[in-house]
N, C-alpha and C positions, 0 to 999 in steps of 0.2 A: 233767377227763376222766380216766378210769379208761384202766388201760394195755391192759386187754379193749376199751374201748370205740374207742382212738384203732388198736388194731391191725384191728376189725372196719370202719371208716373206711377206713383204709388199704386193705384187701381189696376191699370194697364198690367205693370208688374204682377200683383197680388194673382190678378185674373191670369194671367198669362196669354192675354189679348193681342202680341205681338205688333203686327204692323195698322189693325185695328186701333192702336192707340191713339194715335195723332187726329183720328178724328171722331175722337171723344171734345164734346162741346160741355157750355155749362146745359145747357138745355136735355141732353140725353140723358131718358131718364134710368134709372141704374135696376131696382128693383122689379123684376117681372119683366124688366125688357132684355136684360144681357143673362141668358140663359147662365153663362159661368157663375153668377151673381144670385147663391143662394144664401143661404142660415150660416153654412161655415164660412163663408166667403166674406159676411158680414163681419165673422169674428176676427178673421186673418186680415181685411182691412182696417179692422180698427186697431191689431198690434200692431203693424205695420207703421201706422198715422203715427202711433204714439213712439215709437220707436226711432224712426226716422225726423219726425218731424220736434218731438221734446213734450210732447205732449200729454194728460192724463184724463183719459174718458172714465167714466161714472156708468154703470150700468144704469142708471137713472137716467142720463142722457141720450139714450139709444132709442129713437122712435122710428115708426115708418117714415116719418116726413123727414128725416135726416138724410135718410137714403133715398128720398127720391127722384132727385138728379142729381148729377155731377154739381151742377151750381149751389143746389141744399147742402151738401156735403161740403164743401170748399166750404160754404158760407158759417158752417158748424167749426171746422176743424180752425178757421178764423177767430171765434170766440173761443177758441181753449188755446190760441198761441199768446 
């Protein structure tokens, strides 16, 4: 599994987006487009990331442009693997 694929897992899960998952692209953008994708949403996918994937997020690393797509987000949780 591609590290696109196990972070849109992760999301899909987190959100509980169901059969909407699978077409989640890197393109869709996350913040302000998927209504389930608020402030707490943001926290429970960053446990999630770090959990799952081995990984350790910095409050310092958390901008809006992280979350702006799915592909931002891949591209983030890439440099902390």
């Amino acid at each position: 599994m591609t590290t696109f694929e196990q972070v849109r897992q992760i999301v899909g899960d987190v959100l509980q987006l169901g059969d909407r998952t699978p077409g989640l692209t890197p393109e869709t953008p996350l913040l302000g487009n998927i209504p389930e994708f608020d402030s707490m949403a943001v926290v429970s996918v960053i446990t999630a990331l770090e959990d799952q994937l081995g990984i350790f997020v910095e409050d310092d690393d958390i901008t809006g442009d992280t979350f702006e797509t799915l592909g931002s987000l891949t591209d983030f949780v890439q440099t902390k693997m």
